[in-house]
KOLGU-4560 file (N, C-alpha, C; in nm, 3 decimals, padded with zeros to 5 digits):
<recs>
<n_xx: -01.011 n_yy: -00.704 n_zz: -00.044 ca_xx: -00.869 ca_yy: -00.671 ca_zz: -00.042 c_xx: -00.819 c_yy: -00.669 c_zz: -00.187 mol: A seq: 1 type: UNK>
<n_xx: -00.742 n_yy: -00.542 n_zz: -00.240 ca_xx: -00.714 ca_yy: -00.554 ca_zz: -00.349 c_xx: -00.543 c_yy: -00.545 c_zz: -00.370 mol: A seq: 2 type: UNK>
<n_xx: -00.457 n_yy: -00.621 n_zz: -00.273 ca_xx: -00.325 ca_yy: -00.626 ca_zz: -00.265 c_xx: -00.296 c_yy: -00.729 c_zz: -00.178 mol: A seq: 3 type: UNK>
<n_xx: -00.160 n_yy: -00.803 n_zz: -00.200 ca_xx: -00.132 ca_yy: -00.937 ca_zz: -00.152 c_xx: -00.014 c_yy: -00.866 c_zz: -00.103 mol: A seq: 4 type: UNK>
<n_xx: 00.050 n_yy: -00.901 n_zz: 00.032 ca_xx: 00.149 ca_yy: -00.783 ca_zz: 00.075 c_xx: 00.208 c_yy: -00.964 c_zz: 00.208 mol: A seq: 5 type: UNK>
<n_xx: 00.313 n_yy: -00.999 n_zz: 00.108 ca_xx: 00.428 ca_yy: -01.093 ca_zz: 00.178 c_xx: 00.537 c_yy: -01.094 c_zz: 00.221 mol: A seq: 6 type: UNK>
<n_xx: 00.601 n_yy: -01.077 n_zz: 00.349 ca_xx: 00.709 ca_yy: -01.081 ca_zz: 00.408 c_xx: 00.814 c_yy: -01.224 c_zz: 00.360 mol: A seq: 7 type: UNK>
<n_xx: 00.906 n_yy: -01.160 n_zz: 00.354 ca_xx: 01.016 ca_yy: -01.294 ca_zz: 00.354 c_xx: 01.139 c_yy: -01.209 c_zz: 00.413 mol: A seq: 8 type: UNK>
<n_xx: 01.240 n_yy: -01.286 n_zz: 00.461 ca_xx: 01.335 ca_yy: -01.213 ca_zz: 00.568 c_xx: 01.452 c_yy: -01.331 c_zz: 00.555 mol: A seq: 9 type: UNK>
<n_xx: 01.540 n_yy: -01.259 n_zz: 00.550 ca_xx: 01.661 ca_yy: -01.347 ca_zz: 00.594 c_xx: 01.774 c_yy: -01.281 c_zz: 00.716 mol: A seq: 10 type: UNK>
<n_xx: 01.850 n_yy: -01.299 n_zz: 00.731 ca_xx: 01.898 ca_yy: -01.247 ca_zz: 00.866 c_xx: 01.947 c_yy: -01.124 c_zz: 00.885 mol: A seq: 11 type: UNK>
<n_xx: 01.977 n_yy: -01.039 n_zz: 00.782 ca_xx: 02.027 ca_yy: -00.878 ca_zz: 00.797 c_xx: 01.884 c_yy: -00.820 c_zz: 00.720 mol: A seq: 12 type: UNK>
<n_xx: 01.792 n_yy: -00.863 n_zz: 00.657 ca_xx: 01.701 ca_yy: -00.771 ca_zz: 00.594 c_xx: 01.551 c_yy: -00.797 c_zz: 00.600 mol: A seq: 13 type: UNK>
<n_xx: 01.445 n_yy: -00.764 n_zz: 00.546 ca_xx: 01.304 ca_yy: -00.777 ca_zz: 00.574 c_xx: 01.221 c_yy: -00.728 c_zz: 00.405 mol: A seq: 14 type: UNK>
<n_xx: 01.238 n_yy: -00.800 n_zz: 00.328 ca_xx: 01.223 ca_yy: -00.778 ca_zz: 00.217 c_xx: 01.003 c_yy: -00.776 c_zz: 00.209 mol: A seq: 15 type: UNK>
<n_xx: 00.933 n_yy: -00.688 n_zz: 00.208 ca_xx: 00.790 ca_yy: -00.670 ca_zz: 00.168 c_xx: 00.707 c_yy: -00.658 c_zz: 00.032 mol: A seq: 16 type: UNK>
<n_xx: 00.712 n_yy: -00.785 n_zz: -00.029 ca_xx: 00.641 ca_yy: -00.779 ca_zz: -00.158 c_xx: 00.476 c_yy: -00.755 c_zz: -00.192 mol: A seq: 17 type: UNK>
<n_xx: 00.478 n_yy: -00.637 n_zz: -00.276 ca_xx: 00.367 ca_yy: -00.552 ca_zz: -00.252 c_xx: 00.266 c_yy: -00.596 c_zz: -00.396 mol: A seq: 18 type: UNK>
<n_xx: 00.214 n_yy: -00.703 n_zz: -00.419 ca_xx: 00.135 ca_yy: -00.695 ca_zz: -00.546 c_xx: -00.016 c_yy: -00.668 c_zz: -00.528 mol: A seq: 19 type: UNK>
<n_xx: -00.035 n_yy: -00.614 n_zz: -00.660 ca_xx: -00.178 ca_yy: -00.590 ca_zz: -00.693 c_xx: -00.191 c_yy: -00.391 c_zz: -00.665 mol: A seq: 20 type: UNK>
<n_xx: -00.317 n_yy: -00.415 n_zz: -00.627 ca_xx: -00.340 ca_yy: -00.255 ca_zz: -00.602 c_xx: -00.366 c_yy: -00.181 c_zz: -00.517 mol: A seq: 21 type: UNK>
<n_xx: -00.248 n_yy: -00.112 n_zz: -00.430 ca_xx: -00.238 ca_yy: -00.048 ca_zz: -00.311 c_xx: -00.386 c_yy: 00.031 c_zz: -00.289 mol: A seq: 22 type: UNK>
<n_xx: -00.405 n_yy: 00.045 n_zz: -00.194 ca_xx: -00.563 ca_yy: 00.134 ca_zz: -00.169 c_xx: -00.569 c_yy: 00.154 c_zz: 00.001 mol: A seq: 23 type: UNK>
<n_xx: -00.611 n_yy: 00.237 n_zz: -00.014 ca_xx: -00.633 ca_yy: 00.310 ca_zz: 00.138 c_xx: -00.681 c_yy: 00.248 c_zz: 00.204 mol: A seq: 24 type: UNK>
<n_xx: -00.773 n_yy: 00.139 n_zz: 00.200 ca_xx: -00.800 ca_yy: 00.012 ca_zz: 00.263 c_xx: -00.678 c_yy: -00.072 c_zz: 00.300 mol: A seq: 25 type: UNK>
<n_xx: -00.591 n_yy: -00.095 n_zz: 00.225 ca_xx: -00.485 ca_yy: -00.149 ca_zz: 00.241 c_xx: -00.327 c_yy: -00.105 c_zz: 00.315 mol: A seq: 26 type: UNK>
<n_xx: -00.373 n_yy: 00.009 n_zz: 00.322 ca_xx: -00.178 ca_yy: 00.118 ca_zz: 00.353 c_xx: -00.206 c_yy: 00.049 c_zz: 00.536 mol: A seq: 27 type: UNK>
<n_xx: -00.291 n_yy: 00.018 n_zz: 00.583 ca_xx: -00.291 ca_yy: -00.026 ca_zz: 00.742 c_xx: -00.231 c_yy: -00.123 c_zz: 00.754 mol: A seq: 28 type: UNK>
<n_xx: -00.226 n_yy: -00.248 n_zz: 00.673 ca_xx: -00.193 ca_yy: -00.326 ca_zz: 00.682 c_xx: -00.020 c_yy: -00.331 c_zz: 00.645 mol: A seq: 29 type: UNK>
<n_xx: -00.029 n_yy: -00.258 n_zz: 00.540 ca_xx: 00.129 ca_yy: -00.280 ca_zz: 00.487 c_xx: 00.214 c_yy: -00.154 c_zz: 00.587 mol: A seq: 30 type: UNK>
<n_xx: 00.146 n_yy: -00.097 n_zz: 00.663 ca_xx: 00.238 ca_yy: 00.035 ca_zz: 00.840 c_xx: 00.259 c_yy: -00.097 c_zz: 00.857 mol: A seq: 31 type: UNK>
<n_xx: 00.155 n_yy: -00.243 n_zz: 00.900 ca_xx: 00.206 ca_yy: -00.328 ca_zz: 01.031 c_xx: 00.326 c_yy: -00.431 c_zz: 00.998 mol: A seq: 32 type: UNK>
<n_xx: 00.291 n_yy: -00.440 n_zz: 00.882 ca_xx: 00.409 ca_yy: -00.518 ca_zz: 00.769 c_xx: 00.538 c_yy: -00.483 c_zz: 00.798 mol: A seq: 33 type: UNK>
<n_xx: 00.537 n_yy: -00.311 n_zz: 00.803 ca_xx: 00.673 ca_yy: -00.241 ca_zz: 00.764 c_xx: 00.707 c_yy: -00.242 c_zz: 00.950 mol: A seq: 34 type: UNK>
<n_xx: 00.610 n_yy: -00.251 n_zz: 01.039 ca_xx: 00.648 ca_yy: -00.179 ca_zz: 01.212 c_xx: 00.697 c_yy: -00.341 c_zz: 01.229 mol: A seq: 35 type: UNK>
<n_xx: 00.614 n_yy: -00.432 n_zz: 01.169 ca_xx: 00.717 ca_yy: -00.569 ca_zz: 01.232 c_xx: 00.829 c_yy: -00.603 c_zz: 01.177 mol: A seq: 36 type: UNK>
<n_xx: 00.862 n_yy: -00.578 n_zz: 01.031 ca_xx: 00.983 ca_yy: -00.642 ca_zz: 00.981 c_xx: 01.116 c_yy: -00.545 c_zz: 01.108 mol: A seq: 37 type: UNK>
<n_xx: 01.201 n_yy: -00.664 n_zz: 01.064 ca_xx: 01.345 ca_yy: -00.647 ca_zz: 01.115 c_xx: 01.450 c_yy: -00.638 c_zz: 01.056 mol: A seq: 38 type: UNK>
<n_xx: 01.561 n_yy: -00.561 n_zz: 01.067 ca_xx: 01.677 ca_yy: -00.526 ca_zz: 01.003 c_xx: 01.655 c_yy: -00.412 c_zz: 00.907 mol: A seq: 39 type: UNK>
<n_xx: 01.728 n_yy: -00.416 n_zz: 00.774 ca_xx: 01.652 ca_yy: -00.337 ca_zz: 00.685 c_xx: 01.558 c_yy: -00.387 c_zz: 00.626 mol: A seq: 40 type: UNK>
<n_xx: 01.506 n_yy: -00.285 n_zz: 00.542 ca_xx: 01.350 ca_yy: -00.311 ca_zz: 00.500 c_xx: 01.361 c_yy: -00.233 c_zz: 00.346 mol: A seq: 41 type: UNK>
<n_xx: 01.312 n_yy: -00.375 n_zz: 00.256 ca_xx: 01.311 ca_yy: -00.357 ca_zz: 00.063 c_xx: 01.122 c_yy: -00.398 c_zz: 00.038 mol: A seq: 42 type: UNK>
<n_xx: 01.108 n_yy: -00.250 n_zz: -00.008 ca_xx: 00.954 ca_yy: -00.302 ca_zz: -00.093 c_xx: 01.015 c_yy: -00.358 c_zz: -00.187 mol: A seq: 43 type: UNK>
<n_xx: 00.941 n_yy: -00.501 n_zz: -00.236 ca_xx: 00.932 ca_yy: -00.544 ca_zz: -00.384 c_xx: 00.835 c_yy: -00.516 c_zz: -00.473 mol: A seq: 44 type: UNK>
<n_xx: 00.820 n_yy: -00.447 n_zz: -00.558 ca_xx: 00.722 ca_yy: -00.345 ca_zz: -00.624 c_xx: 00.730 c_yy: -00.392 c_zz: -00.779 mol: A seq: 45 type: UNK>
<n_xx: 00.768 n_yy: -00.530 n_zz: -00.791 ca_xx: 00.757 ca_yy: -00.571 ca_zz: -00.944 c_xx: 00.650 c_yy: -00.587 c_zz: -00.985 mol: A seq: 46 type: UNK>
<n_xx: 00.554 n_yy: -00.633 n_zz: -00.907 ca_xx: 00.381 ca_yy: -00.690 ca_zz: -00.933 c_xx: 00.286 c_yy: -00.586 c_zz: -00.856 mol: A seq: 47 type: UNK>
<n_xx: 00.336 n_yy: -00.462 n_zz: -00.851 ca_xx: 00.243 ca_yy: -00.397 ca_zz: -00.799 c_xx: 00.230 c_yy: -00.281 c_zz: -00.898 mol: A seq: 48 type: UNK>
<n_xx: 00.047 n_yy: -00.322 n_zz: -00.939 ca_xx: -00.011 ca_yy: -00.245 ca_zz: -01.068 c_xx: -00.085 c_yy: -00.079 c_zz: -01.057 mol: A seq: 49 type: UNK>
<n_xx: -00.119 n_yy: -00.066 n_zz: -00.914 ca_xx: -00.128 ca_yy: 00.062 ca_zz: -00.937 c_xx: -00.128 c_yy: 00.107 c_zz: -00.784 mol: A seq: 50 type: UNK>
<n_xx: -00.149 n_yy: 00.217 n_zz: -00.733 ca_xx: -00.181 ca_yy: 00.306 ca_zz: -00.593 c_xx: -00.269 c_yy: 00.404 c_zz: -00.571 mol: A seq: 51 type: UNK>
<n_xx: -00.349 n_yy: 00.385 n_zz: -00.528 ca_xx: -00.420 ca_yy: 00.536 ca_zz: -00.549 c_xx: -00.353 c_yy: 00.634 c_zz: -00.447 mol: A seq: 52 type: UNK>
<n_xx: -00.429 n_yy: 00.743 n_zz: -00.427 ca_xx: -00.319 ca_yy: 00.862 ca_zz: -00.335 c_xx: -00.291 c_yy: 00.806 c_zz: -00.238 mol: A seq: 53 type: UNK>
<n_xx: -00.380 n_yy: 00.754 n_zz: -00.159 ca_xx: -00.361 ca_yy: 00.693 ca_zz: 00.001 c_xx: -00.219 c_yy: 00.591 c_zz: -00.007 mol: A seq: 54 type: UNK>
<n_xx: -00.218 n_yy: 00.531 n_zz: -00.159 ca_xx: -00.117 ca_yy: 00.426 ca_zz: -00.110 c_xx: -00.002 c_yy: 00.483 c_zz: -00.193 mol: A seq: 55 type: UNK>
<n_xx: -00.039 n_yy: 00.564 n_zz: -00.227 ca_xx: 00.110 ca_yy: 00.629 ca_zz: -00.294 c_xx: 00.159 c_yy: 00.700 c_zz: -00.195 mol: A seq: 56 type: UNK>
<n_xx: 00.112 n_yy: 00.775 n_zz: -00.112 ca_xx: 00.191 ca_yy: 00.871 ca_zz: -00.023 c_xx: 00.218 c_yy: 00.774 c_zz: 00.093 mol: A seq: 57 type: UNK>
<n_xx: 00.148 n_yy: 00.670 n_zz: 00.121 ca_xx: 00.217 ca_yy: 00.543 ca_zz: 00.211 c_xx: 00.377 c_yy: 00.504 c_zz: 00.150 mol: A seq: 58 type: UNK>
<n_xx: 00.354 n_yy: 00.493 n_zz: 00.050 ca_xx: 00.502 ca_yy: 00.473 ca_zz: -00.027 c_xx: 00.584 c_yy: 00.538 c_zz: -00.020 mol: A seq: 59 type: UNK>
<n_xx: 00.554 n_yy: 00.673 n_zz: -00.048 ca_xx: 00.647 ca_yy: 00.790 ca_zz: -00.031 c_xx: 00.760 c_yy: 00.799 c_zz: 00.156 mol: A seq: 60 type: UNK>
<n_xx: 00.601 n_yy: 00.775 n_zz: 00.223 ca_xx: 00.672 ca_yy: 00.768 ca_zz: 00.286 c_xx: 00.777 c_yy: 00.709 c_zz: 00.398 mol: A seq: 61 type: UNK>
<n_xx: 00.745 n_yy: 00.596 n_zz: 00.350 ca_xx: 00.825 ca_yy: 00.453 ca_zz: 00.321 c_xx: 00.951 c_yy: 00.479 c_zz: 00.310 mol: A seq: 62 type: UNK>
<n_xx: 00.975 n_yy: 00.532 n_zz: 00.169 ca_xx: 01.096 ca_yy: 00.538 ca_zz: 00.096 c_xx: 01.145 c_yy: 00.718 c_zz: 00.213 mol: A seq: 63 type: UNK>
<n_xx: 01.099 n_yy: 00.734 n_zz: 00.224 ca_xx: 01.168 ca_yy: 00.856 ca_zz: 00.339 c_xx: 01.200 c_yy: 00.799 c_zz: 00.433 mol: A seq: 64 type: UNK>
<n_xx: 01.195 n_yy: 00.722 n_zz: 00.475 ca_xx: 01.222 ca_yy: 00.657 ca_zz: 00.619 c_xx: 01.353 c_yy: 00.544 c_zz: 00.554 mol: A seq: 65 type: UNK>
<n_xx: 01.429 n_yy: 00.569 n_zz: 00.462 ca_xx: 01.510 ca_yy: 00.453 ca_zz: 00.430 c_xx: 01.488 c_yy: 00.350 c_zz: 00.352 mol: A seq: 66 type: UNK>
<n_xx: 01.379 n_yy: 00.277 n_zz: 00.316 ca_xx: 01.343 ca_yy: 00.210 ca_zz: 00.276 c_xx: 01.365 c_yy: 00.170 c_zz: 00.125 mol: A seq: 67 type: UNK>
<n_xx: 01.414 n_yy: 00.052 n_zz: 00.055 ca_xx: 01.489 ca_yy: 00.039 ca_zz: -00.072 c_xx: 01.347 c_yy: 00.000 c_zz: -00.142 mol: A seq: 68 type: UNK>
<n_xx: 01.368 n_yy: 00.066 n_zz: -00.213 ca_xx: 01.270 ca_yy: 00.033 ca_zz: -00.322 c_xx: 01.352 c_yy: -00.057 c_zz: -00.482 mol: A seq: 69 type: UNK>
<n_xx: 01.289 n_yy: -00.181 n_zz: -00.469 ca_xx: 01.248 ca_yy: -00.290 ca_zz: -00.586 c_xx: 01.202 c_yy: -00.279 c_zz: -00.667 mol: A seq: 70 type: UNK>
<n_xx: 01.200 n_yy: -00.347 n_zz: -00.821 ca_xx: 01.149 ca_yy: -00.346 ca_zz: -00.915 c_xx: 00.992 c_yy: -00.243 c_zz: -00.929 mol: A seq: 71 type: UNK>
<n_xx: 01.034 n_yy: -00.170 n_zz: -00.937 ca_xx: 00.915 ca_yy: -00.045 ca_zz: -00.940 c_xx: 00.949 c_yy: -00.030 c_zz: -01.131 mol: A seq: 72 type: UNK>
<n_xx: 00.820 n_yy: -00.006 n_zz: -01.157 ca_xx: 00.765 ca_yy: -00.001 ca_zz: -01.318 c_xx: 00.780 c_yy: 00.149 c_zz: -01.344 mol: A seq: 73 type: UNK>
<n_xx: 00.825 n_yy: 00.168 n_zz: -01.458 ca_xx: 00.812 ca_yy: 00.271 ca_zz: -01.493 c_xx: 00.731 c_yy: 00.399 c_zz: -01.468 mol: A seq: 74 type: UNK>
<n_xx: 00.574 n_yy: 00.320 n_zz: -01.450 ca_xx: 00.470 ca_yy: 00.405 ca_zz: -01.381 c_xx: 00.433 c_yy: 00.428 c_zz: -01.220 mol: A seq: 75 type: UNK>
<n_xx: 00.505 n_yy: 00.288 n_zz: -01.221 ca_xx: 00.483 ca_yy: 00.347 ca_zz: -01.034 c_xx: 00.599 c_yy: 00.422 c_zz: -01.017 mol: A seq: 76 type: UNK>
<n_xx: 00.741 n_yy: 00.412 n_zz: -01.096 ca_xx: 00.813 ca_yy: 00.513 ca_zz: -01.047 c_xx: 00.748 c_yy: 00.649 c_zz: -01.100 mol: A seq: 77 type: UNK>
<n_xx: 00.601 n_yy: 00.711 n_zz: -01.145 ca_xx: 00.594 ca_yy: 00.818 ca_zz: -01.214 c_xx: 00.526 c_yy: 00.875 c_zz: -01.071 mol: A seq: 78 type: UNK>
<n_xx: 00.432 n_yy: 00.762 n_zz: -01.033 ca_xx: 00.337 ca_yy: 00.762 ca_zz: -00.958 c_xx: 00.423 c_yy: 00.800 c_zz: -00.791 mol: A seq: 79 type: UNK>
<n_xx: 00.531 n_yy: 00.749 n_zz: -00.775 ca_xx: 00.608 ca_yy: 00.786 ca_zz: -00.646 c_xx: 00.727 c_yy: 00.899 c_zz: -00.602 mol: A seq: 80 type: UNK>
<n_xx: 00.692 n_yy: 00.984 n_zz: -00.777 ca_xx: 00.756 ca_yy: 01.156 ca_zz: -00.765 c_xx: 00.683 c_yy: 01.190 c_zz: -00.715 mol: A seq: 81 type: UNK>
<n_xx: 00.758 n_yy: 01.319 n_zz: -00.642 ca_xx: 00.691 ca_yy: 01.368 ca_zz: -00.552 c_xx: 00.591 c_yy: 01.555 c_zz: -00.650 mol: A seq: 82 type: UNK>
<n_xx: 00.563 n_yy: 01.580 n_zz: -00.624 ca_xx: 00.486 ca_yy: 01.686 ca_zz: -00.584 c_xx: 00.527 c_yy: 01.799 c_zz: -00.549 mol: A seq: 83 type: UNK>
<n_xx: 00.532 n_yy: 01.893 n_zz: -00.683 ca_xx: 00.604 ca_yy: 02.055 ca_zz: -00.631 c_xx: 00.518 c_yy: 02.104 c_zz: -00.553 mol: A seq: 84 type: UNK>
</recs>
């Protein structure tokens, strides 16, 4: 496993902190993350160092579905434009 992916929640939101390095091995786990949280739903993306495609377009489409995106780095925000 090359990502640590922790729920914390308080009563209106479902906050999912995403560190290390997303990988297509990993985007299964962080669908079940995102299908159980409740209320709204914030990736925390301060400690998360890279994605490859599989977990970048997991992200993408994350953030299409509503989803607030957190401390995202300069490069993962490069990494989570989209694609003419």
């Amino acid at each position: 496993m090359t990502v640590r992916i922790r729920k914390t929640c308080d009563s209106d939101q479902t906050v999912l902190w995403v560190d290390g390095y997303l990988t297509v091995e990993d985007v299964g786990e962080l669908d079940r993350e995102y299908r159980s949280a409740q209320g709204s739903i914030a990736l925390e993306l301060t400690n998360l160092l890279s994605a490859d495609s599989a977990g970048t377009e997991c992200l993408r489409e994350l953030i299409s579905l509503g989803t607030e995106i957190r401390g995202d780095s300069p490069y993962i925000a490069l990494l989570l434009e989209k694609k003419p």
